[in-house]
N, C-alpha and C positions, 0 to 999 in steps of 0.2 A: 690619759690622765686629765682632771678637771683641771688644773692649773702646771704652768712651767716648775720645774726643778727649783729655778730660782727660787720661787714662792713656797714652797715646803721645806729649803732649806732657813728660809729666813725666819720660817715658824718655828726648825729645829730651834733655832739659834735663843730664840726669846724663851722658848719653852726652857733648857741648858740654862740660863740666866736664872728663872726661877728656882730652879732645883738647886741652885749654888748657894742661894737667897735662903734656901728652907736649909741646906746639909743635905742632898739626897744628890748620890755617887748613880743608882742605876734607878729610873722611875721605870715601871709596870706597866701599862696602859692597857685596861680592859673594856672602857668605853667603845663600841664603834664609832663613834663621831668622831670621838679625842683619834682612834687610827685613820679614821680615812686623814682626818684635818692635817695629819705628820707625813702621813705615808699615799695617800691616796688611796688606799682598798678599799673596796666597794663591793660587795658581795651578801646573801641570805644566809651568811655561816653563822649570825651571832647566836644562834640556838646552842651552839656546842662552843667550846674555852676557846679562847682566842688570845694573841698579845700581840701588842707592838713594843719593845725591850728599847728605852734611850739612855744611854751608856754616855756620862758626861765627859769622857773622851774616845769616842769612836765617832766618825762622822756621820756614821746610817745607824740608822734602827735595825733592828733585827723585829721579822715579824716571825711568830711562833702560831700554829694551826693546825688544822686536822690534813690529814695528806694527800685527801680530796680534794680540798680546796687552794694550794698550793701554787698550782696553776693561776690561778687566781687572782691570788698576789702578784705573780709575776706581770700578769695583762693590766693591773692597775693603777700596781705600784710605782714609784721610782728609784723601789731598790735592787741592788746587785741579788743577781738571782743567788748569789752564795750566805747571803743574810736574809733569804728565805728558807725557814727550818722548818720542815712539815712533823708532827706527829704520828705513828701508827694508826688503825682502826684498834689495835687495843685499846687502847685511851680513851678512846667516844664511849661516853654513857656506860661505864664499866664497872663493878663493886668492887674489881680489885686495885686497877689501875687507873690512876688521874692525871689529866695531863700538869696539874702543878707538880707533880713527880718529876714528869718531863722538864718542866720550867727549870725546877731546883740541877738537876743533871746537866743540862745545861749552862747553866751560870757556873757553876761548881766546876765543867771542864776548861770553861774562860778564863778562868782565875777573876770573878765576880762575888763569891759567895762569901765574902767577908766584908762586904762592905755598905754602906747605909741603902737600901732600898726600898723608894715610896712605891706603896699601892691603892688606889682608886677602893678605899673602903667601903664609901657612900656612894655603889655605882649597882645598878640594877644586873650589872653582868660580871661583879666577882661575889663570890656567894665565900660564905662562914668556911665551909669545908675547903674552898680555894686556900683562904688564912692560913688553915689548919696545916694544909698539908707542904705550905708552902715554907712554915717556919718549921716543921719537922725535916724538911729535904734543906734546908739553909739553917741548922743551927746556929752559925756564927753569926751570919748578917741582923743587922742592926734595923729593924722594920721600921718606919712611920708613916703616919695615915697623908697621902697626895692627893685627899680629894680635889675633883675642880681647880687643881693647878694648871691641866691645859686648857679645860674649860675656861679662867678667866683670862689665858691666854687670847680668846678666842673671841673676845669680848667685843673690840673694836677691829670693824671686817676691813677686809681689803679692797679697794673700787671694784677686782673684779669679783669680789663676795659679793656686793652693794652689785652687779649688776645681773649677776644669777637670781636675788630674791627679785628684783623689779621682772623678770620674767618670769618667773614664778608668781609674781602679783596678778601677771595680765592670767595663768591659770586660773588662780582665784576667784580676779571677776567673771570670766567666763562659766565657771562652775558655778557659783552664787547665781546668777542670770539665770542658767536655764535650771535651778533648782527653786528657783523665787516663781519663774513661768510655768513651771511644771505643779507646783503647788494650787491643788483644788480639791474640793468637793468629792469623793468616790473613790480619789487617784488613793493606787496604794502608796506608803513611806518606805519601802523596799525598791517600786520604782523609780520613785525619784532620788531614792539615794544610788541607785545603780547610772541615774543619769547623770550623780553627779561626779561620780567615779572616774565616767567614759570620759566624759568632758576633761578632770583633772589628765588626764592619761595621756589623751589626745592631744593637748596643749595649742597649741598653735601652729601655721602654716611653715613659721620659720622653727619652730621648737618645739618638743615634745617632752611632757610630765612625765615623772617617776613616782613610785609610789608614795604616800605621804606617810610622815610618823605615824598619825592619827587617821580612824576611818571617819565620815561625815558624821559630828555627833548631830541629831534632830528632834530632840524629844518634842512635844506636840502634847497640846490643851494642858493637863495637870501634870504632866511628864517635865514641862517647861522650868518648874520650879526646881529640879535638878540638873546640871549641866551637863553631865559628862552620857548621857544615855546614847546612843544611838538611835537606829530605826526597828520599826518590826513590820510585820506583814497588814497592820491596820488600814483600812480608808480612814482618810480625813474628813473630815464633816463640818457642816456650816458651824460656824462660832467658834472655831479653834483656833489657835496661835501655835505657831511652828516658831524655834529657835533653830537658823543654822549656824554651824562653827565649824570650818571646812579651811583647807591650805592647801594651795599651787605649790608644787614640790618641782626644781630644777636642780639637776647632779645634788641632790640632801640638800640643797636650800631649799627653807618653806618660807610663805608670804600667809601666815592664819589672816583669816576675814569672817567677823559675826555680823549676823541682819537674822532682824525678826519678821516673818510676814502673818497676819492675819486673814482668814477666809470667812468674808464675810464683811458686815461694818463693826468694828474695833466699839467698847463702849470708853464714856471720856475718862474713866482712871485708867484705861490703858494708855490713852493716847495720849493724857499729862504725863503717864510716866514716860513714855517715847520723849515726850520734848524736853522732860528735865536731863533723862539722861545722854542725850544727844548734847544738849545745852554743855554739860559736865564735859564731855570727850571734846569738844569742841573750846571749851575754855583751855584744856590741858595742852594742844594740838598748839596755840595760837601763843603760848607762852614754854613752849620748849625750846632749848636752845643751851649751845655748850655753857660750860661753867658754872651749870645749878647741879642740884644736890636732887634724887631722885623722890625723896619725901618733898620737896617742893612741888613737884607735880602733884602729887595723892593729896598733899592741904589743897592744890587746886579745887581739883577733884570732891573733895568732901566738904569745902567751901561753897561751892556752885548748888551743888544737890541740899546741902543744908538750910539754904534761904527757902526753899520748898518742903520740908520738914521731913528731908528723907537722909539716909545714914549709912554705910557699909561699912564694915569692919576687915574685909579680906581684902588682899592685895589688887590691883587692878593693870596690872599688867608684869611681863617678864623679858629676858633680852630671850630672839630666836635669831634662827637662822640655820647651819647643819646638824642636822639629826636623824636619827632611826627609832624605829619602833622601841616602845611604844609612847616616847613622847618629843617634842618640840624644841621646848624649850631648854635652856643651856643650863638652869639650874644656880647661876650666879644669884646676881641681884636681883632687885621686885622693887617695884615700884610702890611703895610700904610706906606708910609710917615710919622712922627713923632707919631708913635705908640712907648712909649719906655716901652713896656713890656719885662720882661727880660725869654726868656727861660730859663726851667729849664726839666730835666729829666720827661717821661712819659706826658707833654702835647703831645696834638696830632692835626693837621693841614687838611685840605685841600687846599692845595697850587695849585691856578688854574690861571696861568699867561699869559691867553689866548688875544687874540686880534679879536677884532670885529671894521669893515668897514663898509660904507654906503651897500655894495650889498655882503658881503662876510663875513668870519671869520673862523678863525685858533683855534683850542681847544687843549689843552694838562694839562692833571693833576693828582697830586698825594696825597695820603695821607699818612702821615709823621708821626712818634711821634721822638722825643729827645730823645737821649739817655745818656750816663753817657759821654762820648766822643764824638757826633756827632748825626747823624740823622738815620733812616733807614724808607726806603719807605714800606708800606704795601701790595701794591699789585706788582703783577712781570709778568709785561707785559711793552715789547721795546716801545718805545717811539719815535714818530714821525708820517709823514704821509703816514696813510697806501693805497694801495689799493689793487684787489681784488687779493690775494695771494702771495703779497709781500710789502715789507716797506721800502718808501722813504726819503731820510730825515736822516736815521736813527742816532743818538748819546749818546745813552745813555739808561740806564735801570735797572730795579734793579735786 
């Protein structure tokens, strides 16, 4: 397991607290993040139904899965192999049979099925037809929506949270490096996204990456203007700009990291806009610290860039940390305009205060936790726009 018994019972504990706070007697949990973070499972099942069941007086979770995977749980988890409940291969991907069927049969022989139970409505892995068939097999029970009740559980990490992402950061910068030195002239965006892969993978001498939420997104020249593209099989060529946005993943902790590199000489509206928006991450970075409100950072932010007569409307950063495909971030709070969540010690951020244009885009980013006084950036790579062998722009780093 990634952490002691101690620490996932203590997670139960807070998680149970919430649910008593909301009325909810049994929570659902179809997140994989929200499972590993309770239970510790770790596995490539999330394609097919899954659950981890917390029962606000039972002291383990019960995990619910397909019956291949079962074993599974047992190697990861830290629960009693008898609160591992596999499902048939009926139930996989079947027109007749759904494992919420299974779920409802279940509870129903517990003597569970009358009583208030949340489910993860806003989650990428309980779909309409889970709903469906899950208040047809539970007519009595009392249904309400548990979005991101564990997720904001999850909000403020535990030292040894805080010290999986800082190894995960050193992936990061090592990925970033040889994907900034790999960047030229000729070179395909396939190879250097496959170098940046091996590098996450590989990690380091004392520790080795796991897969990331995200694959390296890198769009390149007019691609730059949209963020979330990937690679394709293209050469790069002189006058192009590369955006990368790439994350050091250790046990599902990630450390995201943006840098823009340029191939070629940058002309100077690129290079202002490097320095304003370096300028902006750098005033945020320098005035973080517990007891503010998370829209205090973003007036930073949009204060800084506005003396230059520049503007962004979407958020500039989000809380990360464990996760699975296909994204990052924990889905809480955002660093917004009238977000008034209040930092406090050990959350931790992806603060990506990047600017994208109709045919272009500027990337620069960092990942942060709070500290007892202030902030400290996770990875430790200069900051600005680079190209090949030197860095323009430059103001700042950790």
């Amino acid at each position: 397991m990634s952490f002691g018994t101690a620490e996932y019972q203590g997670r139960i504990r807070k998680t149970k607290q919430q649910m008593a706070e909301k009325g909810i007697e049994v929570l659902l949990i179809t997140d994989p993040a929200n499972m590993n973070y309770l239970s510790g499972y770790d596995a490539w099942s999330f394609y097919v139904h899954q659950m981890l069941i917390v029962i606000e007086d039972e002291d383990q979770p019960l995990w619910v899965g397909r019956v291949m995977d079962a074993n599974g749980a047992k190697i990861t988890t830290w629960l009693y192999h008898d609160n591992i409940i596999p499902y048939p291969e009926i139930y996989v991907q079947s027109q007749t049979h759904h494992p919420m069927d299974f779920v409802a049969e279940i509870l129903t022989q517990i003597g569970q099925d009358r009583r208030s139970i949340g489910v993860e409505m806003e989650n990428y892995y309980f779909t309409a037809k889970c709903y469906e068939r899950l208040q047809k097999g539970l007519p009595n029970a009392r249904f309400q929506d548990a979005s991101l009740l564990v997720n904001w559980v999850r909000i403020v990490k535990s030292d040894t949270e805080i010290t999986y992402m800082k190894r995960a950061a050193r992936f990061s910068e090592k990925a970033m490096a040889a994907g900034i030195e790999m960047i030229a002239e000729g070179v395909r965006e396939c190879d250097v996204a496959a170098r940046i892969l091996e590098v996450q993978v590989k990690g380091t001498k004392e520790h080795g990456g796991d897969y990331p939420a995200i694959m390296p997104l890198l769009p390149t020249g007019e691609r730059t203007a949209a963020p979330h593209l990937t690679w394709t099989d293209k050469r790069y060529e002189q006058g192009e700009s590369v955006t990368l946005e790439i994350a050091g993943c250790y046990k599902r902790y990630h450390s995201p990291l943006a840098r823009t590199v340029f191939i070629g000489t940058p002309d100077a509206e690129l290079q202002h806009l490097a320095e304003v928006t370096t300028e902006g991450i750098n005033e945020c970075i320098a005035m973080i610290k517990p007891g503010i409100y998370l829209e205090e950072v973003c007036a930073t932010w949009t204060k800084t860039i506005a003396r230059y007569g520049f503007e962004k409307e979407a958020r500039i950063g989000y809380p990360v940390g464990l996760n699975y495909p296909p994204d990052w971030g924990e889905h809480t709070a955002s660093i917004r305009k009238g977000d008034r969540t209040v930092l406090e010690p050990n959350m931790a951020f992806h603060m990506i205060p990047a600017m994208w244009f109709d045919d272009s885009g500027f990337e620069v980013s960092e990942t942060f936790r709070v500290t007892e006084t202030g902030c400290e950036t996770l990875a430790n790579m200069p900051r600005g726009l680079f190209t090949k062998g030197h860095l323009i722009g430059y103001q700042g780093g950790a």
